[in-house]
C-alpha positions as a printed NumPy array, in Angstrom:
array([[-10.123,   0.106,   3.95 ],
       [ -7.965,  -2.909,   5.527],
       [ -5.466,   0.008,   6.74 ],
       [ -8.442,   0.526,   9.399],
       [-10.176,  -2.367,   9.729],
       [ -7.807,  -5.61 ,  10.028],
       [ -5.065,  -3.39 ,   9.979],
       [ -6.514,  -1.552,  13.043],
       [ -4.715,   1.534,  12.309],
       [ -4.964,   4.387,  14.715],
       [ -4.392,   8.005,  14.548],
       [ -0.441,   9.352,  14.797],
       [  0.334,   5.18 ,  14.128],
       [  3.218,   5.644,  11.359],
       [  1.919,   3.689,   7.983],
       [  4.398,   2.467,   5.211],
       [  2.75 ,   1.618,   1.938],
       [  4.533,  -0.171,  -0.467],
       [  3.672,   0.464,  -4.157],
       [  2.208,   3.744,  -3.208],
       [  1.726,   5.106,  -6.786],
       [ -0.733,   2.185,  -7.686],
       [ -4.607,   2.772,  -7.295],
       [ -5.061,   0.948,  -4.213],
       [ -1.349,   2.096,  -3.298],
       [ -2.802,   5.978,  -3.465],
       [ -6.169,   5.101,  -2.263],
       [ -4.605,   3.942,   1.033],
       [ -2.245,   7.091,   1.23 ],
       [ -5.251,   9.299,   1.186],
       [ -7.269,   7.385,   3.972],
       [ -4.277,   6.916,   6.005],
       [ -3.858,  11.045,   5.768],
       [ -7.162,  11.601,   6.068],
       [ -7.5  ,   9.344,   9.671],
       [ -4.002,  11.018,  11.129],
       [ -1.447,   8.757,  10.298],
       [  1.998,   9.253,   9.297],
       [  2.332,   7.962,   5.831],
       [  5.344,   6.803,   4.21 ],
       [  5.127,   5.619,   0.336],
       [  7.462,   3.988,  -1.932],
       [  7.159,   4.22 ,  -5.872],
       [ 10.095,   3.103,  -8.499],
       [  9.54 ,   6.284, -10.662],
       [ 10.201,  10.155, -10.487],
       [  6.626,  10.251, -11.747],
       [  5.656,   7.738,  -9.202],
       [  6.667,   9.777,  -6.324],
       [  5.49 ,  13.274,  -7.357],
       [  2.534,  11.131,  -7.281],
       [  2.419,   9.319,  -3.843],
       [  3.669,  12.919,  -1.985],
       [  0.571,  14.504,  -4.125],
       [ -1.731,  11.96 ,  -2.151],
       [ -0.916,  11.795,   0.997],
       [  2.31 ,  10.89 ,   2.003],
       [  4.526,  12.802,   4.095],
       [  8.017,  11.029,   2.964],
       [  8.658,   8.661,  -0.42 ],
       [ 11.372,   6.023,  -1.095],
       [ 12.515,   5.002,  -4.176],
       [ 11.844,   0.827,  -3.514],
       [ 14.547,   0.021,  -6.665],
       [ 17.393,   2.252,  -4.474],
       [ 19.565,  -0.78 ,  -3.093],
       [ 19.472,   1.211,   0.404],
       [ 15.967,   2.614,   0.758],
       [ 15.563,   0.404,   3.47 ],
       [ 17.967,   1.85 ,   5.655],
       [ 16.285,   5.346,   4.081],
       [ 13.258,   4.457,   5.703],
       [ 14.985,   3.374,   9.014],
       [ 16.612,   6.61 ,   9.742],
       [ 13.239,   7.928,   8.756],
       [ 11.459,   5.989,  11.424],
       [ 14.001,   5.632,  14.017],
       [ 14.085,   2.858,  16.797],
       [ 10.611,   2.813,  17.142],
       [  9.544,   0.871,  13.425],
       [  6.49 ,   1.394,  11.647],
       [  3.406,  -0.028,  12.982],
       [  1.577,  -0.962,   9.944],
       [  2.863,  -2.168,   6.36 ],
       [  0.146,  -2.32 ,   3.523],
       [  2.399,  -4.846,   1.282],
       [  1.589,  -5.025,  -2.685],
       [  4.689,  -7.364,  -3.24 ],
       [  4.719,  -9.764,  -0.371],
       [  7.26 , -12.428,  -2.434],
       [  9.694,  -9.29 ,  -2.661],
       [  9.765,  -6.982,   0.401],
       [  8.195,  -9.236,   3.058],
       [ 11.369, -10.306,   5.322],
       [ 12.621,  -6.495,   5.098],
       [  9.226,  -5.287,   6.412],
       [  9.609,  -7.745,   9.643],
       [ 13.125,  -5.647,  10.082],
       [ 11.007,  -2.545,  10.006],
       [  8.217,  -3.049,  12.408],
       [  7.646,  -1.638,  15.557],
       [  7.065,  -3.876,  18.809],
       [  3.217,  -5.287,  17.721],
       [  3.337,  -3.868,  14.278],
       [  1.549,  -5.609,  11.747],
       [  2.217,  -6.54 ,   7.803],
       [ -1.123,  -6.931,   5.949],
       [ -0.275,  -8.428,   2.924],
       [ -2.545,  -7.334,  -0.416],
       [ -0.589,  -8.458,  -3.215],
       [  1.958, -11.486,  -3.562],
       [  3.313, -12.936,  -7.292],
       [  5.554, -15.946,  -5.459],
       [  7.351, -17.735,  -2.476],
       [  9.63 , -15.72 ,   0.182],
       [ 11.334, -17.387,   3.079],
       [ 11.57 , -15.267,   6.262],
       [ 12.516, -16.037,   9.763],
       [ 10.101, -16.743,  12.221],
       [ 12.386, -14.884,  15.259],
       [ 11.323, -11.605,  13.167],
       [  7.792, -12.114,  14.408],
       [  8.343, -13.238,  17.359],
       [ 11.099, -11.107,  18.94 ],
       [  8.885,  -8.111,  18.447],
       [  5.27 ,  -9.853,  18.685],
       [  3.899,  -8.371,  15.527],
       [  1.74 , -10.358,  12.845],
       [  0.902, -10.78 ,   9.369],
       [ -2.183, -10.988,   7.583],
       [ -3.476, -11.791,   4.241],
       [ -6.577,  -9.774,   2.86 ],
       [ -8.503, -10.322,  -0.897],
       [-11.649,  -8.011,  -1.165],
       [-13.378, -10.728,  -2.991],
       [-13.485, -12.546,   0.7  ],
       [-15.718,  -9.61 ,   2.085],
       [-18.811, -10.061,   3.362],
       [-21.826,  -8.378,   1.599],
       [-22.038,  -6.109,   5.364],
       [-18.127,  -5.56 ,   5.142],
       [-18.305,  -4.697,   0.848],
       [-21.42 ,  -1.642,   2.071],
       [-19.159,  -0.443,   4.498],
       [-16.191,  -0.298,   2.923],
       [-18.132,   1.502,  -0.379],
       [-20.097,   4.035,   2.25 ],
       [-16.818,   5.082,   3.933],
       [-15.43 ,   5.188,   0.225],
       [-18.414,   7.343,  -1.005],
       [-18.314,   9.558,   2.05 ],
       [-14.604,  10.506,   1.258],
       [-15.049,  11.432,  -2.231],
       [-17.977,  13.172,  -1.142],
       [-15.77 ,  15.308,   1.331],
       [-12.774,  15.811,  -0.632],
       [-10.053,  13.533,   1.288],
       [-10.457,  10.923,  -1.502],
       [ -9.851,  11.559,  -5.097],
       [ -9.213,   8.298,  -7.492],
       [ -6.136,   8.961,  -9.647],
       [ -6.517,   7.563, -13.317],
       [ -3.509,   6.21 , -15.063],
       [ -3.514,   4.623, -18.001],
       [ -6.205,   3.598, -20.328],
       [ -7.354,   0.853, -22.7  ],
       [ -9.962,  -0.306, -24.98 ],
       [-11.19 ,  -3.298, -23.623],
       [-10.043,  -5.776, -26.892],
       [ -6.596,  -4.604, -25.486],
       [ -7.434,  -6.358, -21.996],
       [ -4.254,  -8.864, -22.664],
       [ -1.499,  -5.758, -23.466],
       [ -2.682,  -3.899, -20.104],
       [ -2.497,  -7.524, -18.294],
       [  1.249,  -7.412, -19.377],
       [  1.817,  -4.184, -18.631],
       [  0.712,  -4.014, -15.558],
       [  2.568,  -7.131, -14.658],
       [  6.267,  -6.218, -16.578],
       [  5.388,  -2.569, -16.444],
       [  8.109,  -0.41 , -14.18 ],
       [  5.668,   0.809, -11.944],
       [  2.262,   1.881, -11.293],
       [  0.87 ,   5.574, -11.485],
       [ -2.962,   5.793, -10.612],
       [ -5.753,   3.012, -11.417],
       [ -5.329,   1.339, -14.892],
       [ -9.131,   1.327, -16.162],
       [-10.243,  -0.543, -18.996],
       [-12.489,   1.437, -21.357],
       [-16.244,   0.015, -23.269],
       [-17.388,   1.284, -26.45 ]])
């Protein structure tokens, strides 16, 4: 739900969303169909992408390609994307400031380290980035998020995708996998018997 609230996202606004084929990766690529947004997606795996253009997204890019960047470019044209959902912030960040549009914005979910980028990306074309974590929601902001959730299940434009599976005494071999794992496909759940 950051896509449309600190996002701001607006209808026919072009959306890119890195690590598409994740849970919250084809959550967002759902919404962002569902509110009239162009979606763009990138997954590392065949799979990955059958998955993210099942959900929602109207192009995919293969994020291990050496040139998807320039992919996406041609894609998007001079204008730039407006918003960037960002799962890998310590990876892709200082390419996403090359792909913004003029007041585009990066909101940054997921980071595992340090990235330098240059401040003149932000500035020459006035666009911002912003960290989210749910667990900073406010009890108002967690109902509203979960009613909007609810309400799109409840029509049809949201449908959770499961991937894989484990007992919870495996907890430890899912953490690793998740983190060394090639990529995501659909929410890992953890399983009590």
């Amino acid at each position: 739900m950051y896509l449309l609230s600190s996002a701001r996202a607006k209808a026919g606004e072009t959306v890119l969303v890195h690590g598409a084929s994740g849970g919250v990766g084809i959550a967002t690529c759902q919404i962002a169909r569902a509110y009239g947004l162009k979606v763009l997606g990138t997954a590392s795996t065949e799979e990955g992408q059958k998955i993210v253009l099942q959900n929602g997204a109207h192009e995919v890019f293969n994020h291990r390609e050496v040139n998807y960047v320039d992919k996406i470019k041609k894609s998007v044209g001079e204008k730039g994307i407006d918003v960037i959902i960002e799962m890998l912030a310590n990876v892709n960040l200082n390419k996403d400031l090359n792909l913004l549009s003029r007041g585009g914005r990066v909101i940054v979910v997921g980071s595992r380290g340090t990235i330098e980028i240059n401040p003149r990306d932000i500035m020459v074309k006035e666009c911002s980035i912003l960290g989210v974590t749910f667990f900073s929601s406010t009890k108002e902001e967690f109902q509203q998020f979960a009613a909007a959730l609810q309400a799109g299940m409840e029509v049809g434009w949201l449908k959770p995708v499961i991937g894989p599976q484990y007992p919870l005494e495996k907890v430890a071999e899912a953490h690793e996998n998740i983190i060394h794992g090639s990529g995501a496909a659909g929410k890992m759940v953890l399983l009590l018997r």
